[in-house]
C-alpha positions as CSV (number, residue, x, y, z in Angstrom):
1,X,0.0,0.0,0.0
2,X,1.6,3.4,-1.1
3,X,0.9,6.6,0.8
4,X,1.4,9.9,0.0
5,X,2.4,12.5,2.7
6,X,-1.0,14.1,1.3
7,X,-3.2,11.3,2.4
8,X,-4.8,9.9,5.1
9,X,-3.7,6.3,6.7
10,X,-6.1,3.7,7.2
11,X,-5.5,3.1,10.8
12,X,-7.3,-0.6,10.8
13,X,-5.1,-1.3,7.9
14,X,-2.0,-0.9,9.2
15,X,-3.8,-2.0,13.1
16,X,-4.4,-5.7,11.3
17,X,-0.7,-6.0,10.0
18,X,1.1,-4.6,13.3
19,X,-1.6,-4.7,16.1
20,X,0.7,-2.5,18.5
21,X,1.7,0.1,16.2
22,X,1.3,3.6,16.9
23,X,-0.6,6.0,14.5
24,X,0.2,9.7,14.9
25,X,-2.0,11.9,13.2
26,X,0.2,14.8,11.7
27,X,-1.4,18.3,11.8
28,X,0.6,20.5,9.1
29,X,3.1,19.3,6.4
30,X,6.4,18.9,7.1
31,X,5.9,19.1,10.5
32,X,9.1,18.0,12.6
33,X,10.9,20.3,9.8
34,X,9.0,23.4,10.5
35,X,9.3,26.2,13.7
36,X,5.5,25.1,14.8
37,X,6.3,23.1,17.5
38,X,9.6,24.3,18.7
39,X,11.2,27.5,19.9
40,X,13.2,29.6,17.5
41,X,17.0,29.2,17.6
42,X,19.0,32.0,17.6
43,X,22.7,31.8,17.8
44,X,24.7,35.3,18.4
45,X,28.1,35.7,16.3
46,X,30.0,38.1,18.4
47,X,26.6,40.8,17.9
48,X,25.6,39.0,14.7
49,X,22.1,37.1,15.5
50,X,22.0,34.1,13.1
51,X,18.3,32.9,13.0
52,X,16.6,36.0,14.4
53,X,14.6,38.8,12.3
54,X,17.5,40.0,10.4
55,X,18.9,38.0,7.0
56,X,22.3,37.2,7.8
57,X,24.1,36.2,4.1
58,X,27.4,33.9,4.3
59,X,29.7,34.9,1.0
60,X,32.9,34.8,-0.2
61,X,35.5,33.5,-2.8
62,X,34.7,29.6,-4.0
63,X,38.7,29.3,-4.4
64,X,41.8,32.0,-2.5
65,X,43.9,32.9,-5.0
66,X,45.8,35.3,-2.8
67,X,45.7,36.8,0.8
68,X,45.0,40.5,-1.3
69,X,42.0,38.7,-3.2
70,X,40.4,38.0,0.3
71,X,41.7,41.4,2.0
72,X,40.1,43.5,-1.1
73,X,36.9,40.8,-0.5
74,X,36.5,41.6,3.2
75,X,37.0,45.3,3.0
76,X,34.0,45.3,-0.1
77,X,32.0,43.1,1.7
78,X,32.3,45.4,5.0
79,X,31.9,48.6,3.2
80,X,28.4,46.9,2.2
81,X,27.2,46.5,5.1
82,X,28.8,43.4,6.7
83,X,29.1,42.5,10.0
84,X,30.6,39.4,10.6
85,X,33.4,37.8,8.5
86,X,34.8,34.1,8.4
87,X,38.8,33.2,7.7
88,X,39.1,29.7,6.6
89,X,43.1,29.3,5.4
């Protein structure tokens, strides 16, 4: 029997294969995925709230080509507006 997340189970069906299983009745798609049923998580980045009201954007070079490639980088990024910026070497 195939059933799609849109679609209701047949309790006694699934009662008659597995007479101890337990049905739980989902109340909105995607439901363990979405901020429903749980608190909001917010994570501060020295100031930087990651996960509150504000968009917080991760960017940067794919590949470092040079320590001036990501110098001129970080000093554009900041003069637009940046806040917080990562070093990976």
């Amino acid at each position: 029997m195939v059933t799609w997340p849109d679609s209701k189970v047949d309790a006694n069906a699934i009662k008659s294969v597995d007479p101890g299983a337990v049905i739980v009745e989902v109340k909105a798609k995607y439901q363990l995925a979405s901020n429903a049923w749980r608190d909001r998580t917010i994570v501060d980045v020295s100031g930087v709230k990651i996960g509150g009201d504000d968009v917080v954007v991760a960017a940067g070079p794919c590949a470092v080509e040079s320590y001036e490639q990501v110098r001129d980088t970080a000093i554009a990024v900041k003069e637009a507006g940046a806040r917080l910026l990562r070093w990976c070497v």
